[in-house]
N, C-alpha and C positions, 0 to 999 in steps of 0.2 A: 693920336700917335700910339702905337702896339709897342707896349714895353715890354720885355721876357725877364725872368728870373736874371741871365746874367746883368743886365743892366741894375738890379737889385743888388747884389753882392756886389758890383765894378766899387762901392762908395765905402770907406772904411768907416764912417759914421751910421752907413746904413743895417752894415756887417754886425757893428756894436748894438745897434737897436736889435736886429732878431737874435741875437745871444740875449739880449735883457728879454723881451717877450717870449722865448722859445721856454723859460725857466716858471714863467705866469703871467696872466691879464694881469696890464699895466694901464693905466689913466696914460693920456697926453703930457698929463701937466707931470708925470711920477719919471717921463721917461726924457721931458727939458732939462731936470733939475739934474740927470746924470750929466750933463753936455755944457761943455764951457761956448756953446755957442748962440744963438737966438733962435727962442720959442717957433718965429717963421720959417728959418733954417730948416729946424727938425718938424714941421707940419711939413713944409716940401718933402720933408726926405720921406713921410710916413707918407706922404698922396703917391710918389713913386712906388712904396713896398704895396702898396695899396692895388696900384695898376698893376703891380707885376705879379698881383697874387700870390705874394709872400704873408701878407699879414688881414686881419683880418678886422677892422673897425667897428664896435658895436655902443651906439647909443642909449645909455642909460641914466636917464634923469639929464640934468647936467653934465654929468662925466660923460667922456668916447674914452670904451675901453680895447685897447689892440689886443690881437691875441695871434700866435704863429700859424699858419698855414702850411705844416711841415710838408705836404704830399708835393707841395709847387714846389718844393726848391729839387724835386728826386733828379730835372734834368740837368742842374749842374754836377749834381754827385756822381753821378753817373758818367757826364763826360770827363770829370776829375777823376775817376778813378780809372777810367782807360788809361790814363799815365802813370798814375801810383807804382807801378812795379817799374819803370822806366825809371824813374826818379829813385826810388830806392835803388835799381842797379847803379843808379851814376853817385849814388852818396855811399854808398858801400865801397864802390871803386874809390873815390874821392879819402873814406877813410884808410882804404888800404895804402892808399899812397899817402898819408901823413903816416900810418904807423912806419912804414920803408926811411923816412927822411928823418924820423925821432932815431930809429935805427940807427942811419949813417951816422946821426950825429953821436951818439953814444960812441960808437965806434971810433969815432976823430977824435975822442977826447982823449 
């Protein structure tokens, strides 16, 4: 199966692992004990960032250490930031109409 970076961020557990590895190599077992769910859970989730080449698995002694793969996640940012100004115009619009309705209200009082 050919997994891409969006499939890597779609999981908000997976999103929380590359915020924990993006900051330093983490062990497996450093990155269960953040997660109120099972150790198998977050190996899936770490074999998916794995496939998507988001992160990066290195064997040492005993320990597998993750570590981020910042360059792979560029084509998400990159199609997120074609919207970025879109969204900003519709939240700037969006606050100019709550400031207009604190307005009226003041008004009515």
């Amino acid at each position: 199966m050919r997994r891409d970076v969006f499939q890597a961020i779609a999981d908000p557990i997976r999103r929380d692992i590359i915020a924990l590895v993006a900051n330093e190599k983490m062990t497996v077992s450093e990155i269960a004990k953040k997660f109120a769910v099972s150790r198998p859970a977050i190996s899936k989730h770490l074999r998916i960032l794995r496939e998507c080449g988001v992160i990066e698995i290195e064997q040492k002694g005993r320990e597998r250490f993750c570590h981020i793969q910042p360059k792979n996640l560029i084509p998400a940012f990159l199609w997120i930031e074609q919207y970025r100004a879109l969204w900003e115009e519709r939240l700037d619009s969006f606050e100019s109409y709550l400031i207009q309705l604190q307005s009226k209200k003041k008004d009515n009082e």
